[in-house]
N, C-alpha and C positions, 0 to 999 in steps of 0.2 A: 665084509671083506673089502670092499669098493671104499666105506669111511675109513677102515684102517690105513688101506694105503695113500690117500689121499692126504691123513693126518702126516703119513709117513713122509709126504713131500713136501708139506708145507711146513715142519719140522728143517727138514734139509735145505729148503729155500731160507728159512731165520737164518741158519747158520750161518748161509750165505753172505747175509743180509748185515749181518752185526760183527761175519770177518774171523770167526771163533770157533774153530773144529772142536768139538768136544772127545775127551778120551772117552768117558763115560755119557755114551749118548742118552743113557736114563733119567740123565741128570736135567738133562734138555726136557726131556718128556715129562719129569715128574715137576719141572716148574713152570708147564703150559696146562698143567691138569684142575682146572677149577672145581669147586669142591660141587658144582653141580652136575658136572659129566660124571664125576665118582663115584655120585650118590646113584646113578643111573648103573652107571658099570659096575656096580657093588664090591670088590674087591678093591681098587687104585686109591692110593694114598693121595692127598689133594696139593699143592704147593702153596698149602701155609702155614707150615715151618719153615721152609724155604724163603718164602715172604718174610718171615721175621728175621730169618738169619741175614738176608739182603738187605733191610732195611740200619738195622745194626752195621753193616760194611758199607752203606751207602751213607751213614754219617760220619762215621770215621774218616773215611778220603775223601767229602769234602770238604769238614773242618781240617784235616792235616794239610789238603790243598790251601787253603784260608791262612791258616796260621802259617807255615811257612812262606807263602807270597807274599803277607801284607802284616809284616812286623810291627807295624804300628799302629792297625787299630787295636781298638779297647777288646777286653772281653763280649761287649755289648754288641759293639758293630762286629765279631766273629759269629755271633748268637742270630743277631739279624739275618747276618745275610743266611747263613746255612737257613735257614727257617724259611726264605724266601726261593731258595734254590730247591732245597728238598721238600716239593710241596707234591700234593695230588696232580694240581694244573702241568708242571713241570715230569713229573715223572709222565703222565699220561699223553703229554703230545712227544718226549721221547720215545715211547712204546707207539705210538703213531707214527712217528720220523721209519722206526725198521716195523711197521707193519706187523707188530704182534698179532693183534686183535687175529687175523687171518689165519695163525698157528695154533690159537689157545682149542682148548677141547673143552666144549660145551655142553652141559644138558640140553635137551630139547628146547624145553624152557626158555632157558636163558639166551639161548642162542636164537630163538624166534621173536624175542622182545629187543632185540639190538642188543645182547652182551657183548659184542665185538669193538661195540663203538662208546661204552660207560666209559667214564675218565678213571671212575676209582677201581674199575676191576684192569682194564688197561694196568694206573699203577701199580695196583697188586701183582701182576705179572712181570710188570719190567723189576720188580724188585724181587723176584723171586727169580728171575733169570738173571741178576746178578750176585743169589746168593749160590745157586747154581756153577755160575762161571766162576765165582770163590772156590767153592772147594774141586771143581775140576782143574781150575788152572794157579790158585793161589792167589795173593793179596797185589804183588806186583800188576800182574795181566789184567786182573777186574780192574784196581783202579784206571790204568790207561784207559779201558774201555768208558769209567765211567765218566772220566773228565770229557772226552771226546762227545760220547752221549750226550752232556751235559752240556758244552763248552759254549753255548750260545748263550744260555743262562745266567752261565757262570760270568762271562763278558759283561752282561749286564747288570747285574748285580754290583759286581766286583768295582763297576764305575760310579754307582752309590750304598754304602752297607746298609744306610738308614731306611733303602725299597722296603723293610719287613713290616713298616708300618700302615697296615691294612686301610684304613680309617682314612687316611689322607690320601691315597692312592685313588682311593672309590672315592670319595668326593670329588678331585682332580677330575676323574674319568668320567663321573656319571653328569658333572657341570657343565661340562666339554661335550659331550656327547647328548645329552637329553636335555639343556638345558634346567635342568631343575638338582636339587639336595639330596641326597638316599633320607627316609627315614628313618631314625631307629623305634624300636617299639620295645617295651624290658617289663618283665613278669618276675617275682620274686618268689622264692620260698624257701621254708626253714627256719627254725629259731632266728632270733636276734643273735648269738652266738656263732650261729654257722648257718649264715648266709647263702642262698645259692640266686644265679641270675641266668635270665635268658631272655635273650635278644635275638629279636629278625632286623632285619633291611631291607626296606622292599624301594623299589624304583620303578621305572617303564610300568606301572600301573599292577605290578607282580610281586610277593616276597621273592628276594633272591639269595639271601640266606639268611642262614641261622646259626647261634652259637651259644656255648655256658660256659661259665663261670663265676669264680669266687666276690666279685665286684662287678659293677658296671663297666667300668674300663674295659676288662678282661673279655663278659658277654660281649661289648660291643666290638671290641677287634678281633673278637672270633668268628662274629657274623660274618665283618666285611670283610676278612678273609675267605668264609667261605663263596661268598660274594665276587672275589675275587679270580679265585679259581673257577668257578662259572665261568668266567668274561674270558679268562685266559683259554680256555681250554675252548669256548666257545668260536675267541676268535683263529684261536689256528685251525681246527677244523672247518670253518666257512660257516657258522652256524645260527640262526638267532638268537640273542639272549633277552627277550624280552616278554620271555614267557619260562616256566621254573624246567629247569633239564634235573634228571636223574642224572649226577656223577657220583 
């Protein structure tokens, strides 16, 4: 009874928190429901459909944001930038900014191991409380929410499209920072006809991420993006990166 209401008020302090009365307060609840508390409470449906429905309205307003501000870049700098805006790192220090982690409903488990404080369950939740806020309030009202959410990122980006390029970002940073190159390291397999590739980057003496794809290019700007969102997410929360974090 004591966890119920307690979820009960730390539900109503998000509200608070993000500005946004819900008509349908279930909507709220079923997009703080991680599929580990579920599994525990045996009936509650988990917020990942919701998740995907949010993720899907969370590209839409901000490519339509995109394309109507900045008529003239290319298709490629539209692609970029959404890519560097709608990331893990991004979505997960906004769900930091309004203090999800605090409202989400956890397994035992997961909530004993730090699930309050993962980057990628954070952004699975801030996406599912915007798909959430879509169908309680409509497309007008989420978008506001999500530029504002957003508007810091979006600021920076928007003053270069070309940020989406992983690879030069982490070099830039880990040269500046640690004095030394990221490495890459790439393992192949598959026929000669369909290729596949995977790439780490390690640094600070640690891999820091890892990626796939169809090419090497591809692996590798997958790694250092995930490499990336490490550092990002790393450094808004006060945290070191110089050892691997679970996001």
């Amino acid at each position: 009874m004591a966890d119920t209401l307690r979820s009960e008020d730390q539900l109503r302090a998000l509200a608070d928190r993000i500005e946004y009365s819900f008509s349908d307060h279930s909507l709220l609840l079923l997009a703080m429901s991680h599929r580990s508390w579920c599994a525990e409470d045996g009936n509650s449906p988990s917020n990942e459909r919701l998740e995907l429905l949010g993720d899907a309205v969370l590209g839409h307003c901000i490519t339509d944001h995109l394309y109507r501000t900045y008529p003239e870049w290319t298709e490629g700098d539209l692609a970029q930038a959404r890519s560097a805006i709608v990331n893990a790192a991004s979505l997960a220090v906004s769900a930091k900014r309004y203090e999800l982690g605090s409202a989400l409903l956890l397994g035992i488990g997961e909530d004993r191991s730090g699930g309050r404080e993962k980057a990628s369950l954070l952004g699975d939740a801030f996406e599912a409380l915007i798909g959430a806020m879509y169908l309680d309030g409509g497309l007008e009202t989420t978008q506001r929410f999500i530029l504002e959410a957003l508007r810091e990122r979006i600021e920076a980006v928007s003053a270069d499209p070309g940020v989406g390029d992983a690879k030069t970002r982490l070099q830039e940073f880990v040269v500046r920072d640690y004095g030394e190159s990221p490495n890459y390291d790439l393992l192949e397999s598959g026929p000669d006809h369909d290729k596949r590739f995977h790439a780490t980057v390690s640094f600070a003496g640690s891999i820091q991420g890892e990626g796939q794809g169809t090419s090497k290019k591809q692996a590798e700007q997958a790694a250092a993006e995930a490499a990336w969102i490490r550092i990002q997410f790393a450094e808004e929360t006060n945290q070191p990166i110089n050892q691997p974090r679970e996001i």
